[in-house]
TIVO-152131 format. One record per residue (C-alpha): x, y, z; residue in one letter; chain; residue number from 1. Coordinates in pm, 1 decimal. Layout:
N
x; y; z; resn; chain; resi
X; Y; Z; a; A; NUM;
...
This chain:
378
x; y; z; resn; chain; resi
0.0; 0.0; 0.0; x; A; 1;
117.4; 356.6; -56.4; x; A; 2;
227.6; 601.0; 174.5; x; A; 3;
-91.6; 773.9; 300.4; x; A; 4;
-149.0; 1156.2; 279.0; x; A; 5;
-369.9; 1376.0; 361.7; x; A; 6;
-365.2; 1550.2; -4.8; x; A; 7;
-190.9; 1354.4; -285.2; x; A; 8;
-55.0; 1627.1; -529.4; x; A; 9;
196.3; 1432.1; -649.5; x; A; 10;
-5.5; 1149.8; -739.2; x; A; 11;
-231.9; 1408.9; -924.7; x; A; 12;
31.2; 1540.8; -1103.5; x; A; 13;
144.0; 1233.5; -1247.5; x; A; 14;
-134.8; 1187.5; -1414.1; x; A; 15;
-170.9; 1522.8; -1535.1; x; A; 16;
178.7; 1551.5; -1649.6; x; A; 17;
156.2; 1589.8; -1984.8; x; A; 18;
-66.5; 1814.9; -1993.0; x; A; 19;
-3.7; 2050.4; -1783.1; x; A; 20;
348.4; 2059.7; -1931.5; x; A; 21;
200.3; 2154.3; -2266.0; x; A; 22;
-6.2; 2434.0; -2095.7; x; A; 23;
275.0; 2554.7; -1919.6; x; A; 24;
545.6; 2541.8; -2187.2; x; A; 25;
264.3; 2723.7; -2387.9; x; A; 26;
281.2; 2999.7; -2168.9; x; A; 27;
634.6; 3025.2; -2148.4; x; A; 28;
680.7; 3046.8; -2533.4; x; A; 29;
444.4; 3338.0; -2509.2; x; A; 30;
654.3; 3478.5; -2268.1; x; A; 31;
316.3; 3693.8; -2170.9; x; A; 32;
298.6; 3652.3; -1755.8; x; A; 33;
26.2; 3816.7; -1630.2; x; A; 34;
-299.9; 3821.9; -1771.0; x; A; 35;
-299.9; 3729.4; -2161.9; x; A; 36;
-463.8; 3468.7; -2365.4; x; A; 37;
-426.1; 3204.2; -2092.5; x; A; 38;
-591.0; 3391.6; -1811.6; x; A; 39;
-858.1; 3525.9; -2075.7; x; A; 40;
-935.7; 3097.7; -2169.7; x; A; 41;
-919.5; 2993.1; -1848.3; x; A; 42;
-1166.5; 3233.5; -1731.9; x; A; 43;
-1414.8; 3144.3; -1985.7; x; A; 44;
-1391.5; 2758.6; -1953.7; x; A; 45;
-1458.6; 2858.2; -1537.8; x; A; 46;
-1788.9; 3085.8; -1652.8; x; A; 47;
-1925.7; 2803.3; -1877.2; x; A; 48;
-1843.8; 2537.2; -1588.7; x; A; 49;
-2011.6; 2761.5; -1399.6; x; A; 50;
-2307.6; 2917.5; -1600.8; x; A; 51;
-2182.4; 3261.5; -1429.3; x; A; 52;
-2190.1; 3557.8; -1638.4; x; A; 53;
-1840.9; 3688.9; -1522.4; x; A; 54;
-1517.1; 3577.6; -1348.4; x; A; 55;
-1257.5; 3746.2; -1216.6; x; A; 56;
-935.2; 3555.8; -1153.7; x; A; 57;
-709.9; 3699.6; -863.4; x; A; 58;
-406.4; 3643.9; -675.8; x; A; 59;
-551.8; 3451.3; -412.2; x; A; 60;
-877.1; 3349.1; -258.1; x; A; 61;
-796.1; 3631.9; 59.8; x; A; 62;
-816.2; 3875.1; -184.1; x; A; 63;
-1086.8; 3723.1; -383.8; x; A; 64;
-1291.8; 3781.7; -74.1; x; A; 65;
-1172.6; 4117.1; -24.8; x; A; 66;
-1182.4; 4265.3; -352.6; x; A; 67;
-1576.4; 4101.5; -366.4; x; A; 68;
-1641.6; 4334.6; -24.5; x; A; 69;
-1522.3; 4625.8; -201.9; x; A; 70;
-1698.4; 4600.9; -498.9; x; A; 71;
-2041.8; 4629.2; -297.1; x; A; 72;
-1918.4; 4992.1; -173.1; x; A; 73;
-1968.6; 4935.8; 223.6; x; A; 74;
-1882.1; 5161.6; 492.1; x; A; 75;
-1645.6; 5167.2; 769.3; x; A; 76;
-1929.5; 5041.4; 1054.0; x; A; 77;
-2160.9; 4816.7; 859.0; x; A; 78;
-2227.1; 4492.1; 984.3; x; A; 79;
-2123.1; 4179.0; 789.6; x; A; 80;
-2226.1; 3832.5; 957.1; x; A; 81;
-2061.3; 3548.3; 896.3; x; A; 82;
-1966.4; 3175.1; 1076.0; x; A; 83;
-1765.7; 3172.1; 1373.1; x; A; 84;
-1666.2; 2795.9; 1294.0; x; A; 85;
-1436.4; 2887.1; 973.6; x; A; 86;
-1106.1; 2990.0; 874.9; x; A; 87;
-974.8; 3323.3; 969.6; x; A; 88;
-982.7; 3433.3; 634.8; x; A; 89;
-1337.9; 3519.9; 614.4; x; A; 90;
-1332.5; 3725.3; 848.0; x; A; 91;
-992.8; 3912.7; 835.6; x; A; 92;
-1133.6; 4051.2; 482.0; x; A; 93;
-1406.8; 4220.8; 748.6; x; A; 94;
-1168.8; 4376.9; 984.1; x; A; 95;
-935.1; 4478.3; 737.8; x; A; 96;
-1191.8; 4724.9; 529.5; x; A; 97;
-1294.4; 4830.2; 844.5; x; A; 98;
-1615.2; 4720.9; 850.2; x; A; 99;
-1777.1; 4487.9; 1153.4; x; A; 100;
-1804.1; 4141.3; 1134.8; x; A; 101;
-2102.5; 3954.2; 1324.2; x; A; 102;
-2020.1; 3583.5; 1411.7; x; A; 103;
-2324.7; 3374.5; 1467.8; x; A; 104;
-2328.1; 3004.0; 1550.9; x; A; 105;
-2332.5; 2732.1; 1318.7; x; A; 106;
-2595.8; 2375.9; 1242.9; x; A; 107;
-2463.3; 2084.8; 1433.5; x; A; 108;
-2551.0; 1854.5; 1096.7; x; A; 109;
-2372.4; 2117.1; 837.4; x; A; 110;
-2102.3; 2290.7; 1002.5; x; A; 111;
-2253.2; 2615.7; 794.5; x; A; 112;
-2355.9; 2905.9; 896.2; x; A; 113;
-2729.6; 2899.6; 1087.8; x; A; 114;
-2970.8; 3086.3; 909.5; x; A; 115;
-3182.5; 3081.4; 1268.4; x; A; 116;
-2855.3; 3282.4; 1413.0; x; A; 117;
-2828.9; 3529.1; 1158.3; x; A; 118;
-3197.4; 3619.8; 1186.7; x; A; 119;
-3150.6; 3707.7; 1497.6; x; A; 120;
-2806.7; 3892.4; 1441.4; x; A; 121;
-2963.1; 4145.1; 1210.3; x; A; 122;
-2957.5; 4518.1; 1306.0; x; A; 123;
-3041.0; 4835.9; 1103.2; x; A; 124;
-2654.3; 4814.8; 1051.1; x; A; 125;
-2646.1; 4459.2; 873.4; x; A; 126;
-2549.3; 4532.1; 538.7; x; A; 127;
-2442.8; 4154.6; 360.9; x; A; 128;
-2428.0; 3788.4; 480.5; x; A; 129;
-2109.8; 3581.1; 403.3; x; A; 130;
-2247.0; 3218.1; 417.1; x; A; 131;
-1907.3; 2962.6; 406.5; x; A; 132;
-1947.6; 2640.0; 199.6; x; A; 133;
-1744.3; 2472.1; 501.5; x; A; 134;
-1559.9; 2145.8; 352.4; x; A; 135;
-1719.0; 2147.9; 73.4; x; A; 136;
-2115.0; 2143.0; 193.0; x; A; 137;
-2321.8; 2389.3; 40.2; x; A; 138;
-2448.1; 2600.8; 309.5; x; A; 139;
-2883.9; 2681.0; 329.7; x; A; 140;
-2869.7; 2906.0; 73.2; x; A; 141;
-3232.0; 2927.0; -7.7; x; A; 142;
-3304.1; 3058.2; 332.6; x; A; 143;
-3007.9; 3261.3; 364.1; x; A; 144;
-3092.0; 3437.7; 22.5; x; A; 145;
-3488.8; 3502.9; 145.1; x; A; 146;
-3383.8; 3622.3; 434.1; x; A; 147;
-3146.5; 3872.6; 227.5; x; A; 148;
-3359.8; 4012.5; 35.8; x; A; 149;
-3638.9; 4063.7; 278.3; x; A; 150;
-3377.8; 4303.7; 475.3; x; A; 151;
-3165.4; 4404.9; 130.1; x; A; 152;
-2890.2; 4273.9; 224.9; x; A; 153;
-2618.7; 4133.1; -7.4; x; A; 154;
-2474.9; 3795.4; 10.6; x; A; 155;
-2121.5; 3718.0; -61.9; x; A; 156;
-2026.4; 3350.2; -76.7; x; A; 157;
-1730.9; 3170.5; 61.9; x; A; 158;
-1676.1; 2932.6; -205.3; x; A; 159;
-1298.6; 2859.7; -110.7; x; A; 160;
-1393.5; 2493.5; -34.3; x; A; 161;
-1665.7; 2407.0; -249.6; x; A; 162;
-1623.4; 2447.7; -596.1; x; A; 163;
-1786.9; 2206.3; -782.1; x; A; 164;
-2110.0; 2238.0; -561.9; x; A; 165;
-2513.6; 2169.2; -681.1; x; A; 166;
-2699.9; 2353.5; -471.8; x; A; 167;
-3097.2; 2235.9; -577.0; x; A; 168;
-3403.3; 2453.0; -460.0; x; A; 169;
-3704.3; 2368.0; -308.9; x; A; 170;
-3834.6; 2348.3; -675.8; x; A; 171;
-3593.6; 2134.2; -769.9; x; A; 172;
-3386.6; 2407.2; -1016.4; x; A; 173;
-3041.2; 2364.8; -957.1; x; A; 174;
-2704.7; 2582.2; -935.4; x; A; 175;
-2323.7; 2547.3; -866.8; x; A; 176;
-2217.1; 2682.8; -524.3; x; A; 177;
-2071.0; 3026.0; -615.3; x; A; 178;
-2347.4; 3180.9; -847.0; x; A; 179;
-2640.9; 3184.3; -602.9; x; A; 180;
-2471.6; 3482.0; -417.9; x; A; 181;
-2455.5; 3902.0; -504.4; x; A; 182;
-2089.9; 3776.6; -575.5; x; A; 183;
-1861.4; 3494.9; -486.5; x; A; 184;
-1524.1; 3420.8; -426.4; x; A; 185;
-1331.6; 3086.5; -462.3; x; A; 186;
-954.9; 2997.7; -358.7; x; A; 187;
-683.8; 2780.4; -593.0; x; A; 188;
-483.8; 2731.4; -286.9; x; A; 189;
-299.7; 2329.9; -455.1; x; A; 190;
-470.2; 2181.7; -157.8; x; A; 191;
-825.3; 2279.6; -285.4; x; A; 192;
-1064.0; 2077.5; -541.8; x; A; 193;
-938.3; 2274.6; -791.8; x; A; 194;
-609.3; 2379.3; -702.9; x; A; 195;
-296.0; 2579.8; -883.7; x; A; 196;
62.1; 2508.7; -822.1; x; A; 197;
96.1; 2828.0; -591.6; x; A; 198;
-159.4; 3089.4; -517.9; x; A; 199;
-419.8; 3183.0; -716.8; x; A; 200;
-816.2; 3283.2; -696.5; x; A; 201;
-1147.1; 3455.2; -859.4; x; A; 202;
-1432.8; 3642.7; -764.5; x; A; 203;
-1818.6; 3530.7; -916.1; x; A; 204;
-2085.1; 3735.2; -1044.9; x; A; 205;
-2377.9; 3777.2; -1244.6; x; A; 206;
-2399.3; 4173.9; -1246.8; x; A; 207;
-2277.7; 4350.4; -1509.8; x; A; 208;
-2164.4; 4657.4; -1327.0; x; A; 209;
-2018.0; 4499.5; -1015.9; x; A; 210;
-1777.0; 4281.9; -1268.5; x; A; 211;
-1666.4; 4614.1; -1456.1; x; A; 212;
-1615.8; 4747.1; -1114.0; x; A; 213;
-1414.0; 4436.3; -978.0; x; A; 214;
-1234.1; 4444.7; -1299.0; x; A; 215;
-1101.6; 4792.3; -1192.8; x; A; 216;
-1041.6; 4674.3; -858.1; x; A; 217;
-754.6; 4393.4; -905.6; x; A; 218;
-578.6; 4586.3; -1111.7; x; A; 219;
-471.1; 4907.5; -929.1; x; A; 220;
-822.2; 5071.4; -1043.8; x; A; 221;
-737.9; 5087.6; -1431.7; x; A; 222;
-996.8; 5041.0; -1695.6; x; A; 223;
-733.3; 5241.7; -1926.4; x; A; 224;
-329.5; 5199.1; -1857.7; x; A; 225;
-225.7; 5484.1; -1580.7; x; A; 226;
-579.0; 5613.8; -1548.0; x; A; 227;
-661.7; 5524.5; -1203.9; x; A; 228;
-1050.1; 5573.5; -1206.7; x; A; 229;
-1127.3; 5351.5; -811.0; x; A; 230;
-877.5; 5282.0; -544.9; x; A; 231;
-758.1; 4900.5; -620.8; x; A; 232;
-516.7; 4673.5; -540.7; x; A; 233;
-293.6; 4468.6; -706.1; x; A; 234;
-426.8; 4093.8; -752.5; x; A; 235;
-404.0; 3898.3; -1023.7; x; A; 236;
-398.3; 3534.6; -1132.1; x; A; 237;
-25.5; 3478.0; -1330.4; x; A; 238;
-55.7; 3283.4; -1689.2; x; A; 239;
153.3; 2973.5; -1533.5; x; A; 240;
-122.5; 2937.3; -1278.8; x; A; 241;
-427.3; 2954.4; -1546.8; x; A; 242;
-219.6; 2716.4; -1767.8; x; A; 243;
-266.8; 2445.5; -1454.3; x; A; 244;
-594.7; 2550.4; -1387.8; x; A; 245;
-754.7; 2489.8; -1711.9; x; A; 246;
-613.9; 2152.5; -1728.2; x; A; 247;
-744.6; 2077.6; -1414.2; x; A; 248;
-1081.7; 2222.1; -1444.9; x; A; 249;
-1161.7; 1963.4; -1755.0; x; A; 250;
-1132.4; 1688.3; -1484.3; x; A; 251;
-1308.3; 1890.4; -1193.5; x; A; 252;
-1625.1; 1666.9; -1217.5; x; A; 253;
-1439.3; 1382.8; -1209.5; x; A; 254;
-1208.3; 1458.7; -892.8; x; A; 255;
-1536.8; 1547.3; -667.4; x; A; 256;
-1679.5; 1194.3; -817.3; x; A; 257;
-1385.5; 1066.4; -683.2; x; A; 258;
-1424.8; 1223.1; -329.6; x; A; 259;
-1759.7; 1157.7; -284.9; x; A; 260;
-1713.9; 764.6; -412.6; x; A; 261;
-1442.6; 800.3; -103.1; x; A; 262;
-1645.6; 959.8; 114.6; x; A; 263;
-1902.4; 710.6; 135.0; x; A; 264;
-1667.8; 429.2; 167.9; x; A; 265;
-1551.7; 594.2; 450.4; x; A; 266;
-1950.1; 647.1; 580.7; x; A; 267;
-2002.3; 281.4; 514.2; x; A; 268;
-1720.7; 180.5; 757.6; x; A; 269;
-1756.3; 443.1; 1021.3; x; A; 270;
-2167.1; 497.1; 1053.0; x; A; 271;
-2238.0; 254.5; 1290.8; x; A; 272;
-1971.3; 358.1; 1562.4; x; A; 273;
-2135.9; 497.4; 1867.5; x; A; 274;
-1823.8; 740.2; 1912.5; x; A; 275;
-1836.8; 845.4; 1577.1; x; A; 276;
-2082.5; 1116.1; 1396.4; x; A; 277;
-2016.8; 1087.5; 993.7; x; A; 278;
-2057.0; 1402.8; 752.7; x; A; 279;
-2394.3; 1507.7; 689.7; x; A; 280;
-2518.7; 1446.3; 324.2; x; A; 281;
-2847.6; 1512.4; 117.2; x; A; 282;
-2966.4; 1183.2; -44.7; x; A; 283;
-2773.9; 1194.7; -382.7; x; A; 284;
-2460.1; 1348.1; -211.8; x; A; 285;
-2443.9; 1636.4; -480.5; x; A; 286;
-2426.4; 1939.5; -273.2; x; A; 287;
-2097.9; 1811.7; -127.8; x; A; 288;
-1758.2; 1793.5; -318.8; x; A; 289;
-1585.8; 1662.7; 24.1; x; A; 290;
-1332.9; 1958.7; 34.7; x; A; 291;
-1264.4; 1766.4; 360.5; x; A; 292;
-1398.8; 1444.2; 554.2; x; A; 293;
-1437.5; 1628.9; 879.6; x; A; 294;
-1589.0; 1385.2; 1176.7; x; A; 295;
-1708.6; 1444.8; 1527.7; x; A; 296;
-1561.5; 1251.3; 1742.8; x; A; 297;
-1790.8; 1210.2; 2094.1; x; A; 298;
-1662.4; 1208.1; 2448.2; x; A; 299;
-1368.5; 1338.7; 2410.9; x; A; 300;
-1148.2; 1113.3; 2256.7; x; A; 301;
-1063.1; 1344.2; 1971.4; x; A; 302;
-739.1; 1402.5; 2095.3; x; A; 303;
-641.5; 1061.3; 2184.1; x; A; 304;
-760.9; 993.2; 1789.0; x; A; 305;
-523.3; 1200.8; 1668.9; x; A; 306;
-241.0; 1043.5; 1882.2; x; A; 307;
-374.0; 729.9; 1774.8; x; A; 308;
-348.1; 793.7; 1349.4; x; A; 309;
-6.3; 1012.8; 1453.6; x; A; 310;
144.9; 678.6; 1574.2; x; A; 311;
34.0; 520.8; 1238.8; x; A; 312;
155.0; 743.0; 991.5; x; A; 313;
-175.1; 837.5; 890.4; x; A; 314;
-245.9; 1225.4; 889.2; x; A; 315;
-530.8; 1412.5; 974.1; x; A; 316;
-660.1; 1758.2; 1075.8; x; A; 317;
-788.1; 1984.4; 1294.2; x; A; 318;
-1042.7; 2223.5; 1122.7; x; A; 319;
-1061.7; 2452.2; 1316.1; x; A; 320;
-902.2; 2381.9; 1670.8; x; A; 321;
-998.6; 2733.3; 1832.1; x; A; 322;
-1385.9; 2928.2; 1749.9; x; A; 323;
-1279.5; 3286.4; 1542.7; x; A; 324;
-1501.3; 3433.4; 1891.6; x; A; 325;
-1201.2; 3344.9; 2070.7; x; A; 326;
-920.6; 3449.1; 1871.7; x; A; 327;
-653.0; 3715.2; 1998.6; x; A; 328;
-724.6; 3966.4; 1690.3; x; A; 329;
-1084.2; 3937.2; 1691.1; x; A; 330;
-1259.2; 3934.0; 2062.6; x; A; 331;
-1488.9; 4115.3; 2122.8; x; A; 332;
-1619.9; 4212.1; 2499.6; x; A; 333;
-1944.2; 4218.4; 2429.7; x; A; 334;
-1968.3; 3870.6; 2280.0; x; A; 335;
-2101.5; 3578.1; 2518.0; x; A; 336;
-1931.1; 3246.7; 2423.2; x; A; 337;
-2235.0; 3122.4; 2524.6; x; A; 338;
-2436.5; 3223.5; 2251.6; x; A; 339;
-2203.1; 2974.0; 2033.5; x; A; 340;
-2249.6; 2619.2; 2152.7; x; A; 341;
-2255.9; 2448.1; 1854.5; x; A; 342;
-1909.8; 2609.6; 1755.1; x; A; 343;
-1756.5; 2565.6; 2116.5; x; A; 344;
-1879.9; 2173.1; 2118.1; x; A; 345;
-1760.9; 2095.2; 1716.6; x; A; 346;
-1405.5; 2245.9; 1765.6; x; A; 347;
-1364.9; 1965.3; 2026.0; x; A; 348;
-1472.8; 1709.5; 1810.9; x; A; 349;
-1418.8; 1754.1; 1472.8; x; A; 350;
-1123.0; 1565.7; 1295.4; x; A; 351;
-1043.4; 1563.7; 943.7; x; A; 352;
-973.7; 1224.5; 763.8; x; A; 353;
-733.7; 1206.4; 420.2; x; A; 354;
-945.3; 1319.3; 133.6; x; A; 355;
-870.8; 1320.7; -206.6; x; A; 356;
-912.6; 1169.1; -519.5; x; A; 357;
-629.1; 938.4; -526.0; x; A; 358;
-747.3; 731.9; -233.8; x; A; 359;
-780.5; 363.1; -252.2; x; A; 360;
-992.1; 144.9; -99.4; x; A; 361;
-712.8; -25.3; 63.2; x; A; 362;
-588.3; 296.3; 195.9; x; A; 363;
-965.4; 393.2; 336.5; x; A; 364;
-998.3; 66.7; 488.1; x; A; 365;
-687.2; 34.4; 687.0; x; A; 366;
-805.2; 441.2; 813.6; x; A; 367;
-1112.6; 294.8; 961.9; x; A; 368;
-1003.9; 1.8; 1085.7; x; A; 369;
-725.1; 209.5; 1281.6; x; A; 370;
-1006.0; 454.0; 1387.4; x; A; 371;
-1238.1; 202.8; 1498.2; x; A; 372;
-985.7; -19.4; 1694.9; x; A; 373;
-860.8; 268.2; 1858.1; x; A; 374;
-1205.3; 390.4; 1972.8; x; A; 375;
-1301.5; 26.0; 2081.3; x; A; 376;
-1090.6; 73.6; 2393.5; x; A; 377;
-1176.5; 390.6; 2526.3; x; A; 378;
């Protein structure tokens, strides 16, 4: 059996060699960097994936997020809510423009953000929702965009883990993750469904004005060379990193068939363990793309898990070990810890299982049957 880990890039890559080499090496004849015909293709084969009317690649999916908040014009004060159980990133993007985020608690099935809790976090100050696809699980979006426009607020998704995503309505109409929102934004990070081989990102939208604006955004607020028009950054996806993208975007489907046909092994041989609560999943599994295989491990033998697969060689993680309430650089006095037991119960439970699309079954069934004889004798 192969060396297990908990992302296998270089598995990936070896089957994508050739191609990507082509893509690459067709870049570097070009010798054209940043933007050019590369970007401009990849971007289109992402907006048909899609069905989105406009995206706009980025240097990262930080920025993506950040560069999505400006677009909407907010104002120092305004109140964004978001998750408490997610990664920093969402809401560093908050602090940083110096607007106010709102962390509300989270469902115990999902992991996303509780439409219930941000009801009841909305103030004459609310001005957008950031709902967080956590681990690849399309958050409630049906409610969460209801609730938005009965208050007009906008709605900015976190897509950074779950590209790839159907979300299906109560009518049964379907969408990908990422286009349901005002605007999105998504994350290339190598580690991610579809990942680059460095940094790399975009920003989602359907409205024609926001996208111009964007478009003015990640590149230092030109529409025309040296006519600065909007104050902007500089962000912006580099030809090498398109080149691997749109290679790996032709096999997207296929690598989230892949982790859900893992995921469910894993579900069939953990399910039944009274120690063990598996991933939440709709019946045909579609509105996950298994970013991770996060678990909840009951009374309180995470830790001794973790030992446990450490001692193995099998590697795991912690997403996320400590609530965003409770972090150094964004407490808050007011906030009661209280008012976030869901988050302050799942960051003592949850651990993360390998997850990709180069799994065997072999490799999946030694996992469990390490997991499982290790929680047989607490």
């Amino acid at each position: 059996m192969d060396p297990i880990r908990m992302v296998d890039l270089k598995k990936q890559y070896d089957f994508l060699e050739e191609e990507v080499t082509l893509a690459m090496r067709e870049v570097l004849d070009s010798t054209v960097f940043i933007n050019g015909p590369m970007v401009q293709a990849f971007q289109k084969d992402l907006e048909q994936y899609l069905n989105v009317k406009h995206v706009i690649p980025c240097a990262n999916g930080t920025d993506a997020l950040q560069i999505a908040l400006m677009g909407l014009k907010l104002e120092p004060g305004d109140e964004v809510i978001t998750a408490d159980f997610t990664f920093a990133a969402t809401v560093e993007v908050i602090s940083l423009l110096k607007l106010k985020p709102v962390l509300v608690d989270v469902d115990p099935q999902t992991f996303n953000i509780d439409p219930k809790a941000i009801e009841k976090a909305i103030t004459p100050k609310t001005k957008a929702i950031i709902p967080v696809h956590l681990f690849g699980q399309a958050a409630a979006m049906e409610e969460i965009l209801s609730m938005a426009k009965k208050h007009k607020l906008f709605v900015i998704e976190d897509n950074a883990q779950g590209i790839g995503a159907d979300y299906t309505f109560s009518d049964g109409t379907q969408a990908k993750t990422g286009t349901l929102g005002d605007v999105s934004a998504t994350s290339f990070f190598p580690s991610k469904n579809l990942g680059a081989y460095g940094d790399g990102g975009a920003i989602f939208t359907n409205d024609d004005d926001l996208a111009h604006f964007i478009r003015g955004i990640v590149n230092h607020g030109m529409y025309q060379r040296y006519h600065h028009d909007v104050v902007g950054v500089n962000s912006r996806l580099d030809a090498l990193q398109a080149a691997v993208l749109k290679v790996k975007l032709q096999y997207l489907d296929f690598y989230n068939e892949r982790r859900k046909e893992a995921a469910l092994r894993y579900t069939d041989l953990l399910k039944d363990h009274p120690k063990l609560i598996t991933p939440f999943r709709d019946g045909a599994c579609n509105s996950h793309v298994f970013h991770q295989y996060t678990l909840r491990v009951l009374d309180g033998n995470r830790e001794g898990l973790a030992q446990a697969l450490q001692a193995k060689n099998i590697p795991y993680g912690i997403y996320y070990p400590i609530p965003l309430h409770q972090q150094k650089a964004y407490e808050d006095p007011s906030t009661d810890t209280h008012a976030f037991p869901v988050t302050n119960q799942l960051v003592k439970d949850v651990i993360s299982l390998p997850m990709h699309s180069e799994l065997s079954v072999a490799q999946i069934e030694y996992i469990c049957s390490e997991v499982c004889t290790f929680l047989d004798q607490c």
